[in-house]
TORNU-295919 format. One record per residue (C-alpha): x, y, z; residue in three letters. Coordinates in nm, 3 decimals. Example, Ala and Ser with C-alpha at 12.3 -4.5 7.8 and 13.67 -1.06 7.14 Angstrom:
2
<c1: 1.230 | c2: -0.450 | c3: 0.780 | r: Ala>
<c1: 1.367 | c2: -0.106 | c3: 0.714 | r: Ser>
***
This chain:
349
<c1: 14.287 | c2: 9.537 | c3: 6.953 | r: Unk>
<c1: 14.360 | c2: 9.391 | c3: 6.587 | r: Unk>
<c1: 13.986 | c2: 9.345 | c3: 6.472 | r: Unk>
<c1: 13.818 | c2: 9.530 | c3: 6.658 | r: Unk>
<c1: 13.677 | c2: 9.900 | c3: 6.535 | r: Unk>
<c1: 13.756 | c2: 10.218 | c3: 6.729 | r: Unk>
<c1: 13.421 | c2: 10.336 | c3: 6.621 | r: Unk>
<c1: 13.134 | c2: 10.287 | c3: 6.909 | r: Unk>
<c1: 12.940 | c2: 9.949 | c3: 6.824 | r: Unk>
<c1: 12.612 | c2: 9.910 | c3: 6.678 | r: Unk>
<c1: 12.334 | c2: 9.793 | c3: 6.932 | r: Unk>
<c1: 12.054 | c2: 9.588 | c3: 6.811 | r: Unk>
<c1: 11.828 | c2: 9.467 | c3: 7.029 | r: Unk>
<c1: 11.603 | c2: 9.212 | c3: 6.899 | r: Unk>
<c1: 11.268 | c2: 9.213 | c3: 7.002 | r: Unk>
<c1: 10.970 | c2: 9.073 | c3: 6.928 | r: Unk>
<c1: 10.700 | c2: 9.331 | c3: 6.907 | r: Unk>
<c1: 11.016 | c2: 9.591 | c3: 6.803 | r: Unk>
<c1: 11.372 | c2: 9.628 | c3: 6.716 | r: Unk>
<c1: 11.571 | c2: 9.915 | c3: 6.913 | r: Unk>
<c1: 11.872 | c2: 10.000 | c3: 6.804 | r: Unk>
<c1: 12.143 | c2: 10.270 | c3: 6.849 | r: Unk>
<c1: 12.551 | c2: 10.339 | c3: 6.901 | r: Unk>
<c1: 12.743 | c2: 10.221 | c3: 7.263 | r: Unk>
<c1: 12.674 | c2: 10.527 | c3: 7.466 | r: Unk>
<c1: 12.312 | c2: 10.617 | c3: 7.384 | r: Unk>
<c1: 12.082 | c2: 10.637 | c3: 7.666 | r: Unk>
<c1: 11.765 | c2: 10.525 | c3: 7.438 | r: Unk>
<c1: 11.727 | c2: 10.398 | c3: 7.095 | r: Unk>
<c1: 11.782 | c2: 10.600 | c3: 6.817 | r: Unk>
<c1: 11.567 | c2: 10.386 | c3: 6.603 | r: Unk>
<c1: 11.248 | c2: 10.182 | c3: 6.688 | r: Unk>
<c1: 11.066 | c2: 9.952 | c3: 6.432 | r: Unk>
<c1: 10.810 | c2: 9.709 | c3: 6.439 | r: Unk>
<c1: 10.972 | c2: 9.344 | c3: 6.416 | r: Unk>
<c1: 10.688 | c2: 9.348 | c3: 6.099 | r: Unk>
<c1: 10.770 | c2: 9.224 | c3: 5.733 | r: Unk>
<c1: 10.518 | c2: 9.261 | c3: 5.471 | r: Unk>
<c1: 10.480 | c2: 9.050 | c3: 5.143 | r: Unk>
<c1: 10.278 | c2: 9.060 | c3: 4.876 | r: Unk>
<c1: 10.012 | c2: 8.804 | c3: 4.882 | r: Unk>
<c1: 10.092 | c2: 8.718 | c3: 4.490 | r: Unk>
<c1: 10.419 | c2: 8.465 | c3: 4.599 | r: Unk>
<c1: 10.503 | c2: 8.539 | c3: 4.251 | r: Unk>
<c1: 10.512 | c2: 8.900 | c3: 4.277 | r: Unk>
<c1: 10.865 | c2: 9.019 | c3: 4.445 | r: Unk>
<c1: 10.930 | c2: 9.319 | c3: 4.693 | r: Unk>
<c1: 10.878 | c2: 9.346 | c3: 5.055 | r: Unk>
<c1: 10.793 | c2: 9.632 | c3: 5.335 | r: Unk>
<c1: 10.956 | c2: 9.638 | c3: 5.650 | r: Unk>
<c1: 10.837 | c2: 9.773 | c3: 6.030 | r: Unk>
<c1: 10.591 | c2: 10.065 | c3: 5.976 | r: Unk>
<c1: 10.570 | c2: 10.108 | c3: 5.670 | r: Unk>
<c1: 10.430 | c2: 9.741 | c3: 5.644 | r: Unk>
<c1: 10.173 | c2: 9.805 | c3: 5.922 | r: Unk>
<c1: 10.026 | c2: 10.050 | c3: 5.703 | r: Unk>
<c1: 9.974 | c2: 9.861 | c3: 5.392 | r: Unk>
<c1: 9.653 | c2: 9.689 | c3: 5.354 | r: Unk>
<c1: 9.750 | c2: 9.468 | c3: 5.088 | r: Unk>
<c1: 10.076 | c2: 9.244 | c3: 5.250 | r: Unk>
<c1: 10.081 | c2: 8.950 | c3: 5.424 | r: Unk>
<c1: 10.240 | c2: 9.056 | c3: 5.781 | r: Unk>
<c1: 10.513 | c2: 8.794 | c3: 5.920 | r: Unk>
<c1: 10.679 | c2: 8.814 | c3: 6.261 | r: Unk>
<c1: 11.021 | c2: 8.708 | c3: 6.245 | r: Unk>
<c1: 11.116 | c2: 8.691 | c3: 6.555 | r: Unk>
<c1: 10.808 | c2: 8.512 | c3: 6.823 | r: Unk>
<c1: 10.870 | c2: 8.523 | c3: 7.191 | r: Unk>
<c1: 11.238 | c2: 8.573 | c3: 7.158 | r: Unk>
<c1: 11.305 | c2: 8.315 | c3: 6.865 | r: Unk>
<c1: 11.393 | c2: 8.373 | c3: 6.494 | r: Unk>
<c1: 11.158 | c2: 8.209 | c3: 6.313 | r: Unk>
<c1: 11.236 | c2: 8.325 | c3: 5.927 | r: Unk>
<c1: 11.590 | c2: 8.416 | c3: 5.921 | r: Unk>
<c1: 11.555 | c2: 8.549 | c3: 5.573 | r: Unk>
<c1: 11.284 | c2: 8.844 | c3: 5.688 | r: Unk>
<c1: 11.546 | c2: 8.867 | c3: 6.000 | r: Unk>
<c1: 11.849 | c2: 8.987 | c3: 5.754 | r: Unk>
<c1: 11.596 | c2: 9.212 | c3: 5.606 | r: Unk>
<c1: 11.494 | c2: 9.374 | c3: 5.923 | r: Unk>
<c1: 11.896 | c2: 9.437 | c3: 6.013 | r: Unk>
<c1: 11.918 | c2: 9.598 | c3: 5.674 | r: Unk>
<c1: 11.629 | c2: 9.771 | c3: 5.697 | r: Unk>
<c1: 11.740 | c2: 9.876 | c3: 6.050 | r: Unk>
<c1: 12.107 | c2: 9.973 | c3: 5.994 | r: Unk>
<c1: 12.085 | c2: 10.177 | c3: 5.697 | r: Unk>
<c1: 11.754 | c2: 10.324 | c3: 5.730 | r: Unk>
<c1: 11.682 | c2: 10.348 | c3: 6.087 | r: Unk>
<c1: 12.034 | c2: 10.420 | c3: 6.163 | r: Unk>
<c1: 12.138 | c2: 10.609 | c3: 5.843 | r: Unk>
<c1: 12.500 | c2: 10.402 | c3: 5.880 | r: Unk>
<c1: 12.641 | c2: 10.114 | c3: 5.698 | r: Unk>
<c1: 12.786 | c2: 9.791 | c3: 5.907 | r: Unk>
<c1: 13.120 | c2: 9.728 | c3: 5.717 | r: Unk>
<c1: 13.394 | c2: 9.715 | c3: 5.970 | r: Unk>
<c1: 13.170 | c2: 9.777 | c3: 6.282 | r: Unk>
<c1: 13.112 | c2: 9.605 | c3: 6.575 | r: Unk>
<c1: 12.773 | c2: 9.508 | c3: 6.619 | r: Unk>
<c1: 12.612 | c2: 9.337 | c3: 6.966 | r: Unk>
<c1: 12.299 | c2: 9.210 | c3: 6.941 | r: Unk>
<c1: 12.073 | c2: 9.112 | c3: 7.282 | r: Unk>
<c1: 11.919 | c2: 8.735 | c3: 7.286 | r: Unk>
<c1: 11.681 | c2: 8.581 | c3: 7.434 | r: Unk>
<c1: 11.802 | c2: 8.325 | c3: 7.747 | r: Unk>
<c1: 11.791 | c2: 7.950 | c3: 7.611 | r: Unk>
<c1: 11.892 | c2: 8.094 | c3: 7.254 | r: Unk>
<c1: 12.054 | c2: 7.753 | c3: 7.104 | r: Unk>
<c1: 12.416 | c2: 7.747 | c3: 6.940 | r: Unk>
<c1: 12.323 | c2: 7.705 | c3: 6.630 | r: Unk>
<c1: 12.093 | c2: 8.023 | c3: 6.641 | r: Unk>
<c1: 12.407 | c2: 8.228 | c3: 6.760 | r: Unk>
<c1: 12.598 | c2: 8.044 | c3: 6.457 | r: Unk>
<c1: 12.376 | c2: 8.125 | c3: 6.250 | r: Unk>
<c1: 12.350 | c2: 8.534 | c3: 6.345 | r: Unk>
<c1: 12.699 | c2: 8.536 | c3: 6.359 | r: Unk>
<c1: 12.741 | c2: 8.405 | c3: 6.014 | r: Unk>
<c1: 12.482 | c2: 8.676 | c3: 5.879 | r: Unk>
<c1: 12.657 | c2: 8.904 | c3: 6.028 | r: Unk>
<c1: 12.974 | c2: 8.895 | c3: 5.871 | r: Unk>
<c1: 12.890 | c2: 8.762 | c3: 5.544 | r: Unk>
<c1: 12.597 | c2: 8.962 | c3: 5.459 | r: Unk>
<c1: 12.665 | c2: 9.252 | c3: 5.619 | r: Unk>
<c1: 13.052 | c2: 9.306 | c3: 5.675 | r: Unk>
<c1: 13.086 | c2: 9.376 | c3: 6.057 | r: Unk>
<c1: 13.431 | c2: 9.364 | c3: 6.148 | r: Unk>
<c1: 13.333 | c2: 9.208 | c3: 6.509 | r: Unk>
<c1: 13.021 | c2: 9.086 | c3: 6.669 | r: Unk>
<c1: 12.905 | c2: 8.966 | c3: 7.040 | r: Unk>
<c1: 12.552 | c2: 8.832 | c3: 7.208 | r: Unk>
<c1: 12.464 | c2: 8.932 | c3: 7.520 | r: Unk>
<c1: 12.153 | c2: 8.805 | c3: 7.700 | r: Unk>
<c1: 11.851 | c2: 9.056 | c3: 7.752 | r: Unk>
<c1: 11.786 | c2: 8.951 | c3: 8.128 | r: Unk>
<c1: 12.109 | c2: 9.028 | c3: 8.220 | r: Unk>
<c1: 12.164 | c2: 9.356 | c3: 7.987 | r: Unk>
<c1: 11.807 | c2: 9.497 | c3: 8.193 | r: Unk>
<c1: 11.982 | c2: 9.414 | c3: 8.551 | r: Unk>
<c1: 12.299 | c2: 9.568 | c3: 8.421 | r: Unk>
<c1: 12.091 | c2: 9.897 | c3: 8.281 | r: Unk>
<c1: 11.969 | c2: 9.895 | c3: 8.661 | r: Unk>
<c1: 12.359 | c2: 9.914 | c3: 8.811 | r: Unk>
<c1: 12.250 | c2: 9.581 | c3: 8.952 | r: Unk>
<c1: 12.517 | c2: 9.281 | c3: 8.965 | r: Unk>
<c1: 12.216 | c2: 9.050 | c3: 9.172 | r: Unk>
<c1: 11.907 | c2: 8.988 | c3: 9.105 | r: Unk>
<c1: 11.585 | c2: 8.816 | c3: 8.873 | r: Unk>
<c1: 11.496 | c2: 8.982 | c3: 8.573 | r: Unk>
<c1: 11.139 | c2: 8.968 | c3: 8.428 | r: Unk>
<c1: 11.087 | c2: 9.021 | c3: 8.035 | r: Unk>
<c1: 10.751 | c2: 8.881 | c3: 8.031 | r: Unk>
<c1: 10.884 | c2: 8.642 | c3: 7.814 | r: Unk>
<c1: 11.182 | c2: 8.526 | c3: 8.020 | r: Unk>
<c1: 11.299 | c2: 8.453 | c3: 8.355 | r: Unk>
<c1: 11.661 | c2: 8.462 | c3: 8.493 | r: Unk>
<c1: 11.888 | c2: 8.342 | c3: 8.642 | r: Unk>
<c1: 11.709 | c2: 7.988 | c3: 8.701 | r: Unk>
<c1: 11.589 | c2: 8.016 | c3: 8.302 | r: Unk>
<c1: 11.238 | c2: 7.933 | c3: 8.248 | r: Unk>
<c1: 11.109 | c2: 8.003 | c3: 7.897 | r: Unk>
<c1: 10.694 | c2: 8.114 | c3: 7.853 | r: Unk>
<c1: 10.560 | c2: 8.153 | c3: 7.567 | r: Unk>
<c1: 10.389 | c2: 8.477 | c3: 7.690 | r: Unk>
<c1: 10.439 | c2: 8.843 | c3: 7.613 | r: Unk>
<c1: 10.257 | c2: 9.153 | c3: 7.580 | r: Unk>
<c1: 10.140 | c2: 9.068 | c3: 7.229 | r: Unk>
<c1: 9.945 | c2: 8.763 | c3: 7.425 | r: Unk>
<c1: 9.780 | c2: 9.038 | c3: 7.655 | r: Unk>
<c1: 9.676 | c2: 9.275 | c3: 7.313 | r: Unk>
<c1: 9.566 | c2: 8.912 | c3: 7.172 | r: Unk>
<c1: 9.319 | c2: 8.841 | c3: 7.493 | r: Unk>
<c1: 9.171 | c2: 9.249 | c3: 7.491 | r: Unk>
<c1: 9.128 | c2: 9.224 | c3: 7.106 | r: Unk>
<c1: 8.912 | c2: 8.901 | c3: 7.188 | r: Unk>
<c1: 8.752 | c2: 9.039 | c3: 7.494 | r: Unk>
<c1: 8.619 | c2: 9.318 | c3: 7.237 | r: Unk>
<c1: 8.514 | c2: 9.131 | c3: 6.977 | r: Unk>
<c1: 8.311 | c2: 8.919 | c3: 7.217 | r: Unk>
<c1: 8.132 | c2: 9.271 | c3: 7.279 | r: Unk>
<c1: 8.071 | c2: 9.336 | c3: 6.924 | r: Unk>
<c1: 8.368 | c2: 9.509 | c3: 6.798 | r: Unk>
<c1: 8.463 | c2: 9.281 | c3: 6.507 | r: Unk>
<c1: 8.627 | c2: 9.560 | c3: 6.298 | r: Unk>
<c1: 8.920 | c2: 9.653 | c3: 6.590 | r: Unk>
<c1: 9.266 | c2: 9.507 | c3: 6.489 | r: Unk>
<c1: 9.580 | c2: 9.371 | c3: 6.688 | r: Unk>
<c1: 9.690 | c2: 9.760 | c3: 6.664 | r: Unk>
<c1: 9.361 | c2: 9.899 | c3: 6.806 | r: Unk>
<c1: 9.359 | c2: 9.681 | c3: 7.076 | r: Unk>
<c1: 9.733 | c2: 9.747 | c3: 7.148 | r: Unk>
<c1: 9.644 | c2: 10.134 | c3: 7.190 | r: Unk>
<c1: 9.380 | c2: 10.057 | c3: 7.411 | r: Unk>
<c1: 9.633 | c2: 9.817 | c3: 7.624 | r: Unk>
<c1: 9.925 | c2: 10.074 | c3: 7.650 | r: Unk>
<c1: 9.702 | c2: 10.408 | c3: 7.730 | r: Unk>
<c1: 9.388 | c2: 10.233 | c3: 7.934 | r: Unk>
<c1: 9.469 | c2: 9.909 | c3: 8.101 | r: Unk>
<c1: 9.615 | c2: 9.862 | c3: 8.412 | r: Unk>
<c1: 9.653 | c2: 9.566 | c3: 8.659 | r: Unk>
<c1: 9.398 | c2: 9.494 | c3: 8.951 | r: Unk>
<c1: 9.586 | c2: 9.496 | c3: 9.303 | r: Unk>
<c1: 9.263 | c2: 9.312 | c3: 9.400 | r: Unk>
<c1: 9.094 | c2: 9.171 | c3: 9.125 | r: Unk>
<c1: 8.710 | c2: 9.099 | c3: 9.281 | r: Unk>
<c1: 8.743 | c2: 9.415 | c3: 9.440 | r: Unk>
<c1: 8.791 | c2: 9.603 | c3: 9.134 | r: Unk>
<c1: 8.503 | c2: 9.411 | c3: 8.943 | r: Unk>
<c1: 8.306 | c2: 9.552 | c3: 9.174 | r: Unk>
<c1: 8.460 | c2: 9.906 | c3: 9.205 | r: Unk>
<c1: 8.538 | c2: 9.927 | c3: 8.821 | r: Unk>
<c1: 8.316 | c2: 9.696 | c3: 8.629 | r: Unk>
<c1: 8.016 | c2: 9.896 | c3: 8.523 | r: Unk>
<c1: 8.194 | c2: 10.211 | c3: 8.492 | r: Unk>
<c1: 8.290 | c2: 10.281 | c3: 8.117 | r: Unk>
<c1: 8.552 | c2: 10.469 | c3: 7.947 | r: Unk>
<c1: 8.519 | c2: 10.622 | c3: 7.609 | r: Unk>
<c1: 8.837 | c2: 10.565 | c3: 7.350 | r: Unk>
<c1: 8.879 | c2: 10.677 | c3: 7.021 | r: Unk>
<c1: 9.043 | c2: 10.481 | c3: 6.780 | r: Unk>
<c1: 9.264 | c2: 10.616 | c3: 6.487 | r: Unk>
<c1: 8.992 | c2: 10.550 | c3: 6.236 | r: Unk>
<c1: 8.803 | c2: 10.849 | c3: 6.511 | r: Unk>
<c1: 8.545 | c2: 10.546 | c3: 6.594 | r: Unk>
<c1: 8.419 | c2: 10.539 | c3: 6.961 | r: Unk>
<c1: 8.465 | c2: 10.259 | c3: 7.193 | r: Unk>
<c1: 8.368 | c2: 10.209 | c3: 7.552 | r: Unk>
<c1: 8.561 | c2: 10.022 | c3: 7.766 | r: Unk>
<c1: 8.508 | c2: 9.887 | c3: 8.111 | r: Unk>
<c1: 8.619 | c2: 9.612 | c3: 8.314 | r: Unk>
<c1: 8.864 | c2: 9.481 | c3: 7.975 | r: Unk>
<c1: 9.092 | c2: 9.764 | c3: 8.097 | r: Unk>
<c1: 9.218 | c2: 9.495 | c3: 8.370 | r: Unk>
<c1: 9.079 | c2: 9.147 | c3: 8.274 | r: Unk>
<c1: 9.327 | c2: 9.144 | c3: 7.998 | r: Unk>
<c1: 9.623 | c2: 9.209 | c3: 8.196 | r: Unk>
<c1: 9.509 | c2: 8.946 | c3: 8.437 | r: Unk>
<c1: 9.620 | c2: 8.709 | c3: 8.224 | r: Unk>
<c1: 9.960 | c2: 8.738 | c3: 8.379 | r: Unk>
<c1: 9.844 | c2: 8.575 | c3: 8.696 | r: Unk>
<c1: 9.594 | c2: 8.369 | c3: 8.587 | r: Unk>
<c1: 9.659 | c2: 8.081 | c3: 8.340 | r: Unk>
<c1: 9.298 | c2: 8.007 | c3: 8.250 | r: Unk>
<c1: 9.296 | c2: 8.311 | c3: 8.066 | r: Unk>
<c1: 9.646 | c2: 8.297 | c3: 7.966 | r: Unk>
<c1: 9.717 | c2: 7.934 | c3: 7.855 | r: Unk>
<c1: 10.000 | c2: 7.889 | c3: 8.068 | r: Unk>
<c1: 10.018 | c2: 7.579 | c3: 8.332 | r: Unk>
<c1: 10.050 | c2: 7.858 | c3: 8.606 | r: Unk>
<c1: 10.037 | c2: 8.240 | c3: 8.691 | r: Unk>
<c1: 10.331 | c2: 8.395 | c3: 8.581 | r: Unk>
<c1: 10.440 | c2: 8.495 | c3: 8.980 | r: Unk>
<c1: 10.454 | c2: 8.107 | c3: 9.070 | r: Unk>
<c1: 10.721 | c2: 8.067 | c3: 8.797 | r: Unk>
<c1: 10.917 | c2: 8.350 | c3: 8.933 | r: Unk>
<c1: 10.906 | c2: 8.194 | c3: 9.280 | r: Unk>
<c1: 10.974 | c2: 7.879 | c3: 9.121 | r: Unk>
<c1: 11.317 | c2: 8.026 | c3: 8.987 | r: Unk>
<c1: 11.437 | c2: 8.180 | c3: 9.240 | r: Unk>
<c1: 11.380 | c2: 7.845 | c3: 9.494 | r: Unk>
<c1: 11.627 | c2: 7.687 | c3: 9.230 | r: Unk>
<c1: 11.895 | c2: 7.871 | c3: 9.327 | r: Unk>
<c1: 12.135 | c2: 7.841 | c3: 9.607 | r: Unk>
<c1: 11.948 | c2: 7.902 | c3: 9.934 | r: Unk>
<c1: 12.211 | c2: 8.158 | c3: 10.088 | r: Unk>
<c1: 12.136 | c2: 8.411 | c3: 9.758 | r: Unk>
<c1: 11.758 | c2: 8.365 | c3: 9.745 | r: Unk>
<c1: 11.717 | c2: 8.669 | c3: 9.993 | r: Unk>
<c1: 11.907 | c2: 8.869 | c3: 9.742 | r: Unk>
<c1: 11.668 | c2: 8.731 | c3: 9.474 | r: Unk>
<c1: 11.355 | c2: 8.818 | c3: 9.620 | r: Unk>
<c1: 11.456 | c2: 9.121 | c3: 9.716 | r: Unk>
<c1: 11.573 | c2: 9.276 | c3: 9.357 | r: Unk>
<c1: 11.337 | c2: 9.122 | c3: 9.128 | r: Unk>
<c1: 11.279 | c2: 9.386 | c3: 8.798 | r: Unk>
<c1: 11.061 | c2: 9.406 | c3: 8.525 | r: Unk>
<c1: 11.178 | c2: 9.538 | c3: 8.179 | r: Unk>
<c1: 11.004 | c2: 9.530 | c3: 7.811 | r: Unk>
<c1: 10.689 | c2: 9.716 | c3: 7.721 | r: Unk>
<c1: 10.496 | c2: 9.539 | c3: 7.938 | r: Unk>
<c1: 10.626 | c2: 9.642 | c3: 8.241 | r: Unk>
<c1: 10.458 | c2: 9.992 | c3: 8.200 | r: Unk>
<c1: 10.167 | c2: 9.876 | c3: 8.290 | r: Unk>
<c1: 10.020 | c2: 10.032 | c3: 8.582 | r: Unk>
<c1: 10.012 | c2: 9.848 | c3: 8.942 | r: Unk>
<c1: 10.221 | c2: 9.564 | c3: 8.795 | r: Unk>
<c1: 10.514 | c2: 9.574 | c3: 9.054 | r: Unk>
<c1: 10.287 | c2: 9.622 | c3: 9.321 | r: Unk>
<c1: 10.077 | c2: 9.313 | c3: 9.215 | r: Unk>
<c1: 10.373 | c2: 9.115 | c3: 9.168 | r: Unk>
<c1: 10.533 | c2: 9.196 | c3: 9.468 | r: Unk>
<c1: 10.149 | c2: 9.061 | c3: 9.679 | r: Unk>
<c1: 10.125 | c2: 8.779 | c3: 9.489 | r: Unk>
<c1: 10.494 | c2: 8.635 | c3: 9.536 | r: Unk>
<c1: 10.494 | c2: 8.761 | c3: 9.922 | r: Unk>
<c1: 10.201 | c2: 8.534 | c3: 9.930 | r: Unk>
<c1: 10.472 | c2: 8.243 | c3: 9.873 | r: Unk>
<c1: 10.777 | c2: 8.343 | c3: 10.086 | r: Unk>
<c1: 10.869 | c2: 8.500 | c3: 10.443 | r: Unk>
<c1: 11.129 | c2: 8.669 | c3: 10.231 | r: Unk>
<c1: 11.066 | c2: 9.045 | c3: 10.203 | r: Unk>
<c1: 10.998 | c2: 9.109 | c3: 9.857 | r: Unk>
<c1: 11.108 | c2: 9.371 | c3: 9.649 | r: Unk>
<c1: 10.965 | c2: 9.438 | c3: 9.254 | r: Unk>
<c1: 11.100 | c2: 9.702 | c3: 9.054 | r: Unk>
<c1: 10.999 | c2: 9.880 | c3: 8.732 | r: Unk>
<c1: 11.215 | c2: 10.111 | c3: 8.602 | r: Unk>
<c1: 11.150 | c2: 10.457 | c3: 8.433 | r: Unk>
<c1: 11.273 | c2: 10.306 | c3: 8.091 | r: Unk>
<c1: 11.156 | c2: 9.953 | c3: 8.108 | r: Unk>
<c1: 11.042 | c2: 9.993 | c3: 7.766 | r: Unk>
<c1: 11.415 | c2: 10.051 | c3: 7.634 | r: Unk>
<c1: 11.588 | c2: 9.891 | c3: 7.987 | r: Unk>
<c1: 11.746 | c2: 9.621 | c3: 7.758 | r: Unk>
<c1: 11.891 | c2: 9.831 | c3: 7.488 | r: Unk>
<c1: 12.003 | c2: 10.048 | c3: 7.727 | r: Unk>
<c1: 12.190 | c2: 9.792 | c3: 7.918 | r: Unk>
<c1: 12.335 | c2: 9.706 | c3: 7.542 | r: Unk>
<c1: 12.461 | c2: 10.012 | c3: 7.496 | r: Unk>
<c1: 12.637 | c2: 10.051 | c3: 7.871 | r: Unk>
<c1: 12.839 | c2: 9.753 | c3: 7.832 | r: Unk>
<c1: 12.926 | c2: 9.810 | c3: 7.476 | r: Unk>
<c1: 13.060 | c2: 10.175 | c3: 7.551 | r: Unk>
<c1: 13.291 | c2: 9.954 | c3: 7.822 | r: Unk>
<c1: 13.648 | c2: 9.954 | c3: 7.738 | r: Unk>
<c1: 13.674 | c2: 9.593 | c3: 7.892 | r: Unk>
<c1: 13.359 | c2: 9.453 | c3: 7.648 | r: Unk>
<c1: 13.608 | c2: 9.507 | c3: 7.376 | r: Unk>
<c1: 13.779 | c2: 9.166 | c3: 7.420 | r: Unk>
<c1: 13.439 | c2: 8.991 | c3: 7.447 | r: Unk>
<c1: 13.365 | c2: 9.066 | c3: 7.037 | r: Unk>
<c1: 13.409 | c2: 8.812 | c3: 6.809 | r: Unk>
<c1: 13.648 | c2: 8.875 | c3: 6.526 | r: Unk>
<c1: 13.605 | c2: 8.758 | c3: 6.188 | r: Unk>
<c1: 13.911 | c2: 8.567 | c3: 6.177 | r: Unk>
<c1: 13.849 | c2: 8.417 | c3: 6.549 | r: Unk>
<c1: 13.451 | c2: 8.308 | c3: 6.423 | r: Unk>
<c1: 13.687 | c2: 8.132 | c3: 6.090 | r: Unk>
<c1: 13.876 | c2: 7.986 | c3: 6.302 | r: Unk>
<c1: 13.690 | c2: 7.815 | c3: 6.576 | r: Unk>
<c1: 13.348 | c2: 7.838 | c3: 6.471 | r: Unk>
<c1: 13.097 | c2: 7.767 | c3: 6.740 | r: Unk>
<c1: 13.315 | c2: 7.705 | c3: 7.004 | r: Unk>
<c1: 13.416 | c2: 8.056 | c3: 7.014 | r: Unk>
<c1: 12.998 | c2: 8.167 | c3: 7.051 | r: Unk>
<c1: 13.015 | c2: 7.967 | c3: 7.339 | r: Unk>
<c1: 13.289 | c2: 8.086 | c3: 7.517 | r: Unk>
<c1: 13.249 | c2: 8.467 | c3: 7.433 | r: Unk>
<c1: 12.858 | c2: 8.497 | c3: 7.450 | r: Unk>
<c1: 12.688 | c2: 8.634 | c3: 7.800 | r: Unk>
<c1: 12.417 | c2: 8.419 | c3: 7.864 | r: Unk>
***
């Protein structure tokens, strides 16, 4: 197809605790860096870090460029696709295809936007946007179904502003309440990912669970002890006191599935899967699965996959290996031509 490279496409999948990115074909990333730029605090003083390498300086002011699914400095963006491309991927974009996942609800002019980066900064010879709900059902060999990023819900779209970085936030804050003030957002995140785990029962496990203490040591080899955090923080998904949201996270996944047409609800209910990071969690699908059963006679099914963590990208890199996909990338001249209107038409969700 005149355009369109014969070499396998570049997969970026943008997210917002980390970028994953590989080739069509791979069954995980081949690179994974923190969505993290780091300045110098002197705005006068040029130079930047990107991913770890700006974790680990002491001296840089940190920005996220990408919150909850939405670029919010598209400068630090382009310099975490460079940084991601070249050195993550040891490759160079000229005359590649690149697809990059979204977020659901990501407007036009975003997609214009990434497009236009795309092949003015960086060369690609064709690019396409697929949508990361849909990429984790497709990773699954599932056509039907709701898919849960913790940030987003599909196919009735709901956006939260909610995702495991919110859970790390609450644990860092239930541990400085117990007199940890020198843990960071990274301590706290280690603690999350190898200790916490969601309550099936909540009460019951206060009183099961709540005296009894684990020690963790923390990269800098200091000792914590940590009790009944390991599950209050990820009861924040179900529980918007402590998570800020008008509702527990279940009731909106109930709530978008009742949008849709009555005759595939059943289907809904019954293939409902997690994906990101978050998902990894212990208990999770099983919680899920009580809570919403709670709301419907449906029977309920809640799925985690093995790779969760990497479900998107690997959905990504399925349908970009697809000789079919190939007419969905947007060539340079096509994006010249009809600008927007083409995003529209040739984007997945």
């Amino acid at each position: 197809m005149k355009g369109i490279s014969p070499l396998p496409a570049i997969v970026i999948d943008n997210g917002s605790g980390y970028i994953k990115a590989g080739f069509a074909g791979d069954e995980k990333p081949r690179a994974v860096i923190p969505s993290v730029v780091g300045h110098p605090h002197d705005v006068g003083v040029n130079g930047y870090c990107v991913g770890g390498e700006a974790m680990r300086c002491n001296n840089l002011c940190l920005t996220k460029p990408i919150q909850h699914g939405l670029v919010t400095d598209w400068d630090d963006l382009e310099r975490l696709w460079d940084y991601t491309i070249f050195d993550g991927l040891h490759t160079t974009p000229q005359d590649r295809n690149v697809m990059i996942t979204q977020a659901p609800l990501t407007t036009l002019a975003e997609r214009r936007y990434k497009a236009q980066t795309l092949f003015e900064s960086f060369g690609v010879a064709a690019c396409h946007f697929a949508s990361q709900p849909f990429l984790s059902l497709f990773s699954g060999g599932r056509s039907t179904g709701l898919s849960l990023d913790i940030d987003t819900i599909d196919p009735a779209v709901w956006r939260l502003d909610f995702g495991g970085r919110d859970i790390t936030d609450y644990l860092l804050r239930l541990f400085v309440q117990l007199g940890y003030d020198s843990m960071g957002t990274n301590d706290a995140r280690m603690v999350k990912e190898d200790l916490c785990f969601v309550a099936i029962n909540f009460n019951r496990e206060i009183r099961k669970l709540g005296r009894r203490l684990v020690s963790y040591t923390l990269p800098n080899r200091r000792n914590v002890l940590v009790g009944e955090q390991r599950f209050k923080a990820t009861e924040t998904i179900f529980d918007p006191y402590r998570s800020g949201l008008d509702d527990g996270i279940h009731n909106y996944v109930f709530d978008s599935i009742m949008k849709c047409e009555p005759e595939i609800q059943p289907q809904l209910f019954g293939n409902i899967v997690l994906s990101g990071g978050t998902a990894m969690i212990r208990n999770l699908p099983g919680r899920f699965a009580a809570e919403i059963s709670k709301l419907t006679d449906h029977k309920v099914n809640v799925y985690s996959p093995q790779n969760a963590r990497n479900s998107v990208f690997v959905g990504a890199s399925m349908l970009a290996s697809l000789p079919q996909t190939r007419k969905l990338f947007i060539r340079k001249h096509e994006y010249e031509e009809y600008g927007a209107s083409i995003l529209a038409r040739k984007s997945l969700g």
